[in-house]
Backbone as CSV, one residue per row, in Angstrom:
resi,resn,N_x,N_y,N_z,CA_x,CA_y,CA_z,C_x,C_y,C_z
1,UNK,-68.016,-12.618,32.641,-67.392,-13.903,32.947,-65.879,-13.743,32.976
2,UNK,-65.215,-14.342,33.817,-63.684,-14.697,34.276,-63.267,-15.363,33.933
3,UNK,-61.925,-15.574,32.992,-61.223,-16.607,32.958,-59.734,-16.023,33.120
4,UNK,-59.056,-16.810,33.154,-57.317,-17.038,32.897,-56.668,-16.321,31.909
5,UNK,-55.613,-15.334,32.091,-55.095,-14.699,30.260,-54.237,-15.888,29.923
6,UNK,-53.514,-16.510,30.764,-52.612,-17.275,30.250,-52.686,-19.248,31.178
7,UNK,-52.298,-20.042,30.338,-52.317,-20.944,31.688,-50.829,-21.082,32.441
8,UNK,-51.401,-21.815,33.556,-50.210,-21.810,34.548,-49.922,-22.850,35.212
9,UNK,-48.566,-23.020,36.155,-48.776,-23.665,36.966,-48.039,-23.775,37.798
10,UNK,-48.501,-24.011,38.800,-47.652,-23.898,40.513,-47.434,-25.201,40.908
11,UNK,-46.703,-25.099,42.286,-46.153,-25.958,43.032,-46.697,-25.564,44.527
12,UNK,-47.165,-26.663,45.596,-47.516,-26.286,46.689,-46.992,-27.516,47.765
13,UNK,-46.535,-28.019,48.763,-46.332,-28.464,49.726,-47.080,-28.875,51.291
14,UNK,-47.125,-29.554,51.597,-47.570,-30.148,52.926,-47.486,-31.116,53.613
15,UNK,-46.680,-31.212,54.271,-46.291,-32.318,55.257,-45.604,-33.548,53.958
16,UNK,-44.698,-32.911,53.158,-43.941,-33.718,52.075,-44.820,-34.118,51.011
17,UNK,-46.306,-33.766,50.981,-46.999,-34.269,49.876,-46.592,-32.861,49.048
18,UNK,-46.495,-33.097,47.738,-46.094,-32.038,46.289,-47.488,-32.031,45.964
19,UNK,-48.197,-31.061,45.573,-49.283,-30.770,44.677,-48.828,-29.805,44.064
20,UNK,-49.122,-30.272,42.219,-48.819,-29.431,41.245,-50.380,-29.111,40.400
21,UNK,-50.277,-27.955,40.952,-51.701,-27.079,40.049,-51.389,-26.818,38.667
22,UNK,-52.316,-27.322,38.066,-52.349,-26.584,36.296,-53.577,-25.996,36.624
23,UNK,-53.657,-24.605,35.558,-54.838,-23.873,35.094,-54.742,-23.964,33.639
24,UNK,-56.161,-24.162,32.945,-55.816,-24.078,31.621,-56.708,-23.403,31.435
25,UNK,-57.234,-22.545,30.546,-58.071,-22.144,29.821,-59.010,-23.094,28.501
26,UNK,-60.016,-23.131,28.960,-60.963,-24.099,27.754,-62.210,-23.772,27.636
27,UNK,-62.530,-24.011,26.694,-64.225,-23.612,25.989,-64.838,-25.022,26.055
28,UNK,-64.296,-26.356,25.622,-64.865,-27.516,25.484,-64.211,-28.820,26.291
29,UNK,-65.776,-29.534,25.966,-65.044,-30.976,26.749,-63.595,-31.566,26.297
30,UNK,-63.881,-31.412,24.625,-62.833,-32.035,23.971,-61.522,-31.680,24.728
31,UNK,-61.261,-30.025,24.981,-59.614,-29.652,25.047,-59.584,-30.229,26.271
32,UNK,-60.538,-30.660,27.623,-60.974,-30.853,29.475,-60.193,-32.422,28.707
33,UNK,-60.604,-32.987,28.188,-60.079,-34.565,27.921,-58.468,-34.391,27.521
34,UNK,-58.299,-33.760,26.551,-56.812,-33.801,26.174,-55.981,-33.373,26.722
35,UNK,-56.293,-32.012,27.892,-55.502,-31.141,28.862,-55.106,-32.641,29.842
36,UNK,-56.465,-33.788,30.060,-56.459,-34.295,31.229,-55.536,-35.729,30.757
37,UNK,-55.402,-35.725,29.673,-54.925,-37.139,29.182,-53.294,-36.414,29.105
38,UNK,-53.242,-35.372,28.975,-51.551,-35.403,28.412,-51.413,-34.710,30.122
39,UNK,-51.692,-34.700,30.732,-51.142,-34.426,32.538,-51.041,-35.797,33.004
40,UNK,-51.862,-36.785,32.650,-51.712,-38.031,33.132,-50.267,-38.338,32.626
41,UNK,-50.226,-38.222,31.640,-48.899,-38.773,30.577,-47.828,-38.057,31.493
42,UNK,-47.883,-36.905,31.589,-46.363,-36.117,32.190,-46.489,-36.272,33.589
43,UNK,-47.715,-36.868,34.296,-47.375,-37.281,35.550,-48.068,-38.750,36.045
44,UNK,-47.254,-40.170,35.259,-47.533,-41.267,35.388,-47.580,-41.709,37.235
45,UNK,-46.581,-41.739,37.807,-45.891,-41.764,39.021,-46.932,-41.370,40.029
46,UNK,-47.488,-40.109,39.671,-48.612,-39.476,40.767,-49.388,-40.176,41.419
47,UNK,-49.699,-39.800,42.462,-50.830,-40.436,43.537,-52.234,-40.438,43.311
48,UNK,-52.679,-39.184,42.493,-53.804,-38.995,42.376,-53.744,-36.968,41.346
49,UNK,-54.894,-37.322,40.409,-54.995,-36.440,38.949,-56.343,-36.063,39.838
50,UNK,-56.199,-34.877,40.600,-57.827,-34.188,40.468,-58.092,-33.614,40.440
51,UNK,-59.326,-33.047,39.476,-59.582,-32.268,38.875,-61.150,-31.268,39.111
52,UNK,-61.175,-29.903,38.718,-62.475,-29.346,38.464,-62.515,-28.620,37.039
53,UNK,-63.820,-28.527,36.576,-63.497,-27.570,35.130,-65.050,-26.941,35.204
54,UNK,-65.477,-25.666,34.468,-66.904,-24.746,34.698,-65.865,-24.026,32.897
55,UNK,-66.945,-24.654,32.227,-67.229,-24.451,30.781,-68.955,-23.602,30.614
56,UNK,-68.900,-22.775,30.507,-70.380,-21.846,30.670,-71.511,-22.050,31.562
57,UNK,-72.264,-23.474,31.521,-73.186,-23.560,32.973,-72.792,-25.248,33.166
58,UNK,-71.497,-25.817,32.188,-70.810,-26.986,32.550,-70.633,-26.944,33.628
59,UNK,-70.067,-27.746,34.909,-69.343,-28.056,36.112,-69.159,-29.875,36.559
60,UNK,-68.244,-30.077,36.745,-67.816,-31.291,37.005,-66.420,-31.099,37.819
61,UNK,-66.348,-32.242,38.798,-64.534,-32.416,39.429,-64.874,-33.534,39.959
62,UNK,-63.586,-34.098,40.182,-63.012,-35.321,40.376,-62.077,-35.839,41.709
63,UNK,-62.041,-36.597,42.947,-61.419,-36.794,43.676,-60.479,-37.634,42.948
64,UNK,-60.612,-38.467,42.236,-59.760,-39.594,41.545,-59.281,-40.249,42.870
65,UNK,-59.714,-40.856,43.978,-59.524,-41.566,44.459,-59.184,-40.882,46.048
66,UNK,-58.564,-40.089,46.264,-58.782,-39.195,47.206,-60.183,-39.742,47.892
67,UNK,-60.260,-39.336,49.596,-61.612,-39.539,50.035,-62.662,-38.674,49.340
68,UNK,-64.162,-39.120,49.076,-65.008,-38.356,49.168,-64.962,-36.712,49.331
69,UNK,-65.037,-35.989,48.610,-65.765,-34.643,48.795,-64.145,-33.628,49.060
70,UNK,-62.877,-34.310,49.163,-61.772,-33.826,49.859,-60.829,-32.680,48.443
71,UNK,-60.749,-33.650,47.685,-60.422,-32.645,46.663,-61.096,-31.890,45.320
72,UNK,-61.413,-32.773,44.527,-62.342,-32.211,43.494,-63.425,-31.180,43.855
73,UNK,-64.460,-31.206,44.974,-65.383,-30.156,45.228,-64.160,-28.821,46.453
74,UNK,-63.336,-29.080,46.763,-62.788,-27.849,47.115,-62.303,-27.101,45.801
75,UNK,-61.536,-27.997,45.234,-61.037,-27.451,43.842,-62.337,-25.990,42.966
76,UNK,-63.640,-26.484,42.748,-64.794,-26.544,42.456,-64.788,-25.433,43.426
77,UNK,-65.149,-25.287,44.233,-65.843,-24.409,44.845,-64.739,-22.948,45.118
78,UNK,-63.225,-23.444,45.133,-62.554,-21.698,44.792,-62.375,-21.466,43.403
79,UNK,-62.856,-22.069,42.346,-63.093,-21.691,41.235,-64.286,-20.558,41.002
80,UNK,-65.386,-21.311,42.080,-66.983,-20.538,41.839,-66.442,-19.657,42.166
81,UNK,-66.185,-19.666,43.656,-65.850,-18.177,45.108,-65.260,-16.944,44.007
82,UNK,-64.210,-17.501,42.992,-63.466,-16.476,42.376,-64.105,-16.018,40.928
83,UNK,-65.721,-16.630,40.918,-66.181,-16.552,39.359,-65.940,-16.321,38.651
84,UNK,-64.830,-17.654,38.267,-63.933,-18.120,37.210,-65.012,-19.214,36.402
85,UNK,-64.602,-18.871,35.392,-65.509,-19.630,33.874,-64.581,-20.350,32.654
86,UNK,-64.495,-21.175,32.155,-63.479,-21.786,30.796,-62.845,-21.644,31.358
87,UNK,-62.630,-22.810,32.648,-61.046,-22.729,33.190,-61.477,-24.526,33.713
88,UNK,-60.104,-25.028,33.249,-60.038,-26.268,33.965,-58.979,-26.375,34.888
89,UNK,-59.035,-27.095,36.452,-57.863,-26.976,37.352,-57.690,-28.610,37.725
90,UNK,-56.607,-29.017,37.460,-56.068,-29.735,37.455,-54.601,-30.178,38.884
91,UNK,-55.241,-30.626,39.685,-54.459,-30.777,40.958,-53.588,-31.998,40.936
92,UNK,-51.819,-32.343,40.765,-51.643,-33.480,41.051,-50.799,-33.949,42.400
93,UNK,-50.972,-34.914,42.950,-50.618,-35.033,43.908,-49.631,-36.496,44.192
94,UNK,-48.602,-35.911,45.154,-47.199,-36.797,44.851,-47.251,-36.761,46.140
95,UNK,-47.938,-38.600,47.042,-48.493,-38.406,48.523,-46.606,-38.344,48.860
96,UNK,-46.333,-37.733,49.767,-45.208,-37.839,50.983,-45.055,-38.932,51.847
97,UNK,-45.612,-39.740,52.148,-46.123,-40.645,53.403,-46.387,-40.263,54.568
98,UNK,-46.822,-39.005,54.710,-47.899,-38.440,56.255,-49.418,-37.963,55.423
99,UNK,-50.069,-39.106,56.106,-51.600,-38.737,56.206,-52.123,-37.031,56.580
100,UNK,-52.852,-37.095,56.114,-53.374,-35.403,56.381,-54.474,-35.291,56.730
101,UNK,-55.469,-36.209,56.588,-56.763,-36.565,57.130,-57.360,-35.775,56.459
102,UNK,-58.469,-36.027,56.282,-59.938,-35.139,55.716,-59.956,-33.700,55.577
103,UNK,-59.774,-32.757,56.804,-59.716,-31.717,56.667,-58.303,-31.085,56.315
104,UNK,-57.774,-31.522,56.659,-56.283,-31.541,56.068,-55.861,-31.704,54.454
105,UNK,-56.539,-32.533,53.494,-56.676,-32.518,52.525,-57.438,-31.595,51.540
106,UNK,-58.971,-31.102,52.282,-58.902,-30.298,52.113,-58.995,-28.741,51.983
107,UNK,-58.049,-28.444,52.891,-56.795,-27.313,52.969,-55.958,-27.299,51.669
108,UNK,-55.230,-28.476,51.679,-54.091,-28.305,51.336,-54.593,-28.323,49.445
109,UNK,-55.886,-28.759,48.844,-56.148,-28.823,47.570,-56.505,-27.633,47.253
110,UNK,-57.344,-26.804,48.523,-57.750,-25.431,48.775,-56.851,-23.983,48.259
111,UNK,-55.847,-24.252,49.061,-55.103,-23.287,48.957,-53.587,-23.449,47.593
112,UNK,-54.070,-24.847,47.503,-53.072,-25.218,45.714,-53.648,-24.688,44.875
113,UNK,-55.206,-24.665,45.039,-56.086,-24.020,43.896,-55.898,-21.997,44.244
114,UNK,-55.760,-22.110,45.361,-55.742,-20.344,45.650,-54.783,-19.649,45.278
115,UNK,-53.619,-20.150,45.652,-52.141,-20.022,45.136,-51.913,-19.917,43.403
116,UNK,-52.498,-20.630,42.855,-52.748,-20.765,41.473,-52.895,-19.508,40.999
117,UNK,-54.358,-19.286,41.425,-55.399,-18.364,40.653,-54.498,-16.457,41.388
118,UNK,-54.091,-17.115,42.037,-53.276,-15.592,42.453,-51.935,-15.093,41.848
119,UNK,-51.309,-16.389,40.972,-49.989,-15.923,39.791,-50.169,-15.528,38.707
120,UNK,-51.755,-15.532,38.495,-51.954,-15.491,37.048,-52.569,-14.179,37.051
121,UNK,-53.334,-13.673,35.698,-53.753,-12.629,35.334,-55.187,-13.266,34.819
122,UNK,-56.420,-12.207,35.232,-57.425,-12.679,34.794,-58.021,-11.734,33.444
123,UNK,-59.100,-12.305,32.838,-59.561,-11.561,31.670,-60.991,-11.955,31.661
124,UNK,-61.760,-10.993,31.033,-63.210,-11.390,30.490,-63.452,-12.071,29.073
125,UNK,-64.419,-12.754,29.019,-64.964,-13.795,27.992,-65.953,-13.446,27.920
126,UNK,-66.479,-13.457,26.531,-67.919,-12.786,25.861,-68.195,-13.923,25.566
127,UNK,-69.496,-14.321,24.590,-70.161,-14.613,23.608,-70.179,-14.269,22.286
128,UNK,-69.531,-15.541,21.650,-69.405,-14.408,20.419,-69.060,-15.385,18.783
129,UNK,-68.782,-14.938,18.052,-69.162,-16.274,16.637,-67.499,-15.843,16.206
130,UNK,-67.216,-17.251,14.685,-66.118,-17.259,13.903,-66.844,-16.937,12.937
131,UNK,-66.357,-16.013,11.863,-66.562,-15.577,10.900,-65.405,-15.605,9.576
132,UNK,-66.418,-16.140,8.312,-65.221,-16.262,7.205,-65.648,-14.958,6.171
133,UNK,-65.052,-13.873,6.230,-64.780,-12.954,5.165,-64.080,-13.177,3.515
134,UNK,-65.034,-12.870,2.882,-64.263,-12.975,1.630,-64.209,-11.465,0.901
135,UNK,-63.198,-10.987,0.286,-62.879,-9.457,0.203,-62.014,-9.641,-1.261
136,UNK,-61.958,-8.555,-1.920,-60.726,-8.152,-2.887,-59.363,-7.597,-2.099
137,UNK,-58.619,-7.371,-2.792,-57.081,-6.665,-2.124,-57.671,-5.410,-2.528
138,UNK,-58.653,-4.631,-2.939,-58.525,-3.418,-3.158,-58.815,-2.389,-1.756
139,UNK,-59.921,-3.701,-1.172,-60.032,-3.148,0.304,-59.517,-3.552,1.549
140,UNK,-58.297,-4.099,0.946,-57.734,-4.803,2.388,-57.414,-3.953,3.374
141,UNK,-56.801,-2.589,3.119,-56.452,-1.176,4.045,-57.911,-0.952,4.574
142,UNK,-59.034,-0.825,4.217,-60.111,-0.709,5.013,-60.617,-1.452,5.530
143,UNK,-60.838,-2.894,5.421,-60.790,-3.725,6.180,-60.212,-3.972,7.236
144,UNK,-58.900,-3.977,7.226,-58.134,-4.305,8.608,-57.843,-3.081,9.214
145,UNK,-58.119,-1.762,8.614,-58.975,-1.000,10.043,-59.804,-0.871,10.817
146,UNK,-60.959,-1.304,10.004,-62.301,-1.932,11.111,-62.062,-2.730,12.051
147,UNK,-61.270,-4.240,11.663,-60.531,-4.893,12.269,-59.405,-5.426,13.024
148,UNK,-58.919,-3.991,13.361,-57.861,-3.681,14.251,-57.958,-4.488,15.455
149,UNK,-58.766,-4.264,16.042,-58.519,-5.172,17.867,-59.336,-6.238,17.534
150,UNK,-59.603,-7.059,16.270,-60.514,-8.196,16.535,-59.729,-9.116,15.910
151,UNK,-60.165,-10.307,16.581,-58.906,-11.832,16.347,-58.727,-12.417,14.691
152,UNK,-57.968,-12.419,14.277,-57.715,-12.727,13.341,-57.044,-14.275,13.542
153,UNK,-57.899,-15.132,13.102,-57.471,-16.913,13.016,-56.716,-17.323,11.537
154,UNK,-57.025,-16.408,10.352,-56.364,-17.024,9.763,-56.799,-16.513,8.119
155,UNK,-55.689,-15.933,7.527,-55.674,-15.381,6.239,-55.307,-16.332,5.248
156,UNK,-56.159,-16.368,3.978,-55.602,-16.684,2.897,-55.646,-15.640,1.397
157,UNK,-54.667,-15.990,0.997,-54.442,-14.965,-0.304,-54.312,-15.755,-1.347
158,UNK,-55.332,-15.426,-2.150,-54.916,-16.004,-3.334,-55.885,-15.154,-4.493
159,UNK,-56.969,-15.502,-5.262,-57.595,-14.229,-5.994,-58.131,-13.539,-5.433
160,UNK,-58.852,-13.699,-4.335,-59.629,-12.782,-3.356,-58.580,-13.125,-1.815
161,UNK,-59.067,-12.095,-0.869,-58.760,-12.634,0.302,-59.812,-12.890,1.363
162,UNK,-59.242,-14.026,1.921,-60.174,-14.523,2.893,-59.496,-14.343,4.256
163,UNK,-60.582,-13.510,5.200,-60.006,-13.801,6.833,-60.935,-14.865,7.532
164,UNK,-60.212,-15.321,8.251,-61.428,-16.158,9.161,-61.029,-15.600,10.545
165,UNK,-61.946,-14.846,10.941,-62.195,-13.971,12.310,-63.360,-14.858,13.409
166,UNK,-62.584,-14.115,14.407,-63.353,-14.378,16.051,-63.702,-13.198,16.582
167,UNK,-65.041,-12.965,16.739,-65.459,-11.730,16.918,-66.629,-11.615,17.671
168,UNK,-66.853,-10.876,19.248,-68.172,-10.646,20.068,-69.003,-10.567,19.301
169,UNK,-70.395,-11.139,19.895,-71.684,-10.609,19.313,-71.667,-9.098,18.887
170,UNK,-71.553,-8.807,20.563,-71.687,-7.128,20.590,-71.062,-6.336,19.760
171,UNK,-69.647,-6.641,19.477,-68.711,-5.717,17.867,-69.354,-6.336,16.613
172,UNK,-69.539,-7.405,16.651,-69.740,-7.827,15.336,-71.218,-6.648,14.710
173,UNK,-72.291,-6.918,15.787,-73.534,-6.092,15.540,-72.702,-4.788,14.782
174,UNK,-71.749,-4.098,15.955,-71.444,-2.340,15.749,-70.748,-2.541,14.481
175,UNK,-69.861,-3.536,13.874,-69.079,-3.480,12.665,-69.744,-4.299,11.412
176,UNK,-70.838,-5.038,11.741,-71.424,-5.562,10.386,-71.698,-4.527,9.436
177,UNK,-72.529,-3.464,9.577,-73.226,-2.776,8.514,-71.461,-2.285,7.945
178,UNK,-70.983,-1.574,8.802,-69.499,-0.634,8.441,-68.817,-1.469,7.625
179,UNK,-68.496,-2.785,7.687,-67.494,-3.783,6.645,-67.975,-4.397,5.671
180,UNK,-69.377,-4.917,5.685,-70.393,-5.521,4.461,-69.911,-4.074,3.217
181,UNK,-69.822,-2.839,3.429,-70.082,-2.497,2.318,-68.271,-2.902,1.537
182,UNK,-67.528,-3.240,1.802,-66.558,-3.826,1.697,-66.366,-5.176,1.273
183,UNK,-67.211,-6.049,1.776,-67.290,-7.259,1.460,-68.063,-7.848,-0.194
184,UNK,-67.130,-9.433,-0.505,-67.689,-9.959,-1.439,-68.937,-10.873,-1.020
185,UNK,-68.989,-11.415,0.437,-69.840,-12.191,1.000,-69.104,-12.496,2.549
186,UNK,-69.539,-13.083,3.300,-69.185,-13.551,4.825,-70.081,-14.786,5.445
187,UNK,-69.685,-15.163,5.747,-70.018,-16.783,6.510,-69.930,-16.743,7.590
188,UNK,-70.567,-17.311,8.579,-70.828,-17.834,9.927,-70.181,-18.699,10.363
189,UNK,-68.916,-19.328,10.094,-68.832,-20.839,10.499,-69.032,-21.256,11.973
190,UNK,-69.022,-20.217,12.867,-69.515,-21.071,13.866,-69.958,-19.948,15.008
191,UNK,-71.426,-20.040,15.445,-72.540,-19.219,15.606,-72.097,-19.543,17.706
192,UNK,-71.317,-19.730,17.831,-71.739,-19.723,19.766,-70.001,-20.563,20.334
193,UNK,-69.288,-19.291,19.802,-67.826,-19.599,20.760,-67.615,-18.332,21.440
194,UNK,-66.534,-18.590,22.253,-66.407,-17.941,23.563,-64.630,-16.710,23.362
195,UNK,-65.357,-15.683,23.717,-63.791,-14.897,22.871,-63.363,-14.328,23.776
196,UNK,-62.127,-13.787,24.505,-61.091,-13.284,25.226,-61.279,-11.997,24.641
197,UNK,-61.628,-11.246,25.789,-62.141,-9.694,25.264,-60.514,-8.862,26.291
């Protein structure tokens, strides 16, 4: 699976209409709502917010008022073409006052979305869980060698140490047995998120 390393965003032109592409990177509806509520906010003025997003076998887009079928499913469909995944695209549009007609529209949402996906850098996305480690300091040097290239969300120190890691199925399998003998215990907190490999 494909997604985005970073998000972005462009600027595109046509016949004086401005379309400004965002790409974001997302796993859930929740961040698709808040990406879409704070673009509304920074672009009150706009003509029209439309959107596509493909969250694992999710898919949804939006003309927001645009004719029928003109922006949201072009948006949508060079997302598929480029099998892109946890990506939401976000098209806004600042009309010019020349009509563009149907096919003209979309073109021009077409190639805002193409233009996009061609500044950025892409990456693969696994399947994969958050994990809470609990450890002594005696093995912290062996620990965070096992755990060299895997995400670290968030340390606490205090009598023991705790990591809370993001980690593929697939490493986690190859590094469970190797770090348990290290460990005081480990937790699952959350069994089916999506990790930037």
């Amino acid at each position: 699976m494909h997604s985005i390393a970073q998000n972005c965003i462009t600027e595109y032109q046509v016949q004086k209409s401005k379309f400004i592409t965002y790409l974001f990177f997302v796993t859930s509806i929740q961040e698709v709502n808040q990406y879409l509520e704070q673009i509304h906010k920074e672009h009150l003025n706009a003509t029209h917010h439309c959107y596509a997003y493909i969250i694992d076998t999710q898919k949804r887009c939006s003309d927001d008022g645009e004719p029928s079928g003109t922006a949201g499913l072009p948006i949508l469909n060079v997302l598929e073409k480029k099998n892109m995944n946890f990506i939401l695209c976000i098209v806004v549009r600042y009309f010019g006052g020349i009509l563009l007609g149907t096919g003209g529209l979309v073109r021009a949402y077409t190639n805002s979305v193409t233009q996009a996906l061609e500044q950025t850098n892409y990456i693969d996305v696994a399947l994969g869980k958050e994990i809470t480690l609990l450890f002594s300091y005696e093995h912290k040097q062996k620990i965070d060698s096992i755990l060299q290239d895997i995400a670290l969300l968030k340390a606490d120190y205090q009598d023991k140490i705790e990591y809370h890691i993001q980690v593929e199925n697939i490493k986690w399998e190859k590094i469970k047995n190797q770090i348990n003998v290290y460990l005081i215990s480990y937790q699952i907190t959350n069994d089916h998120c999506y990790v930037k490999k």
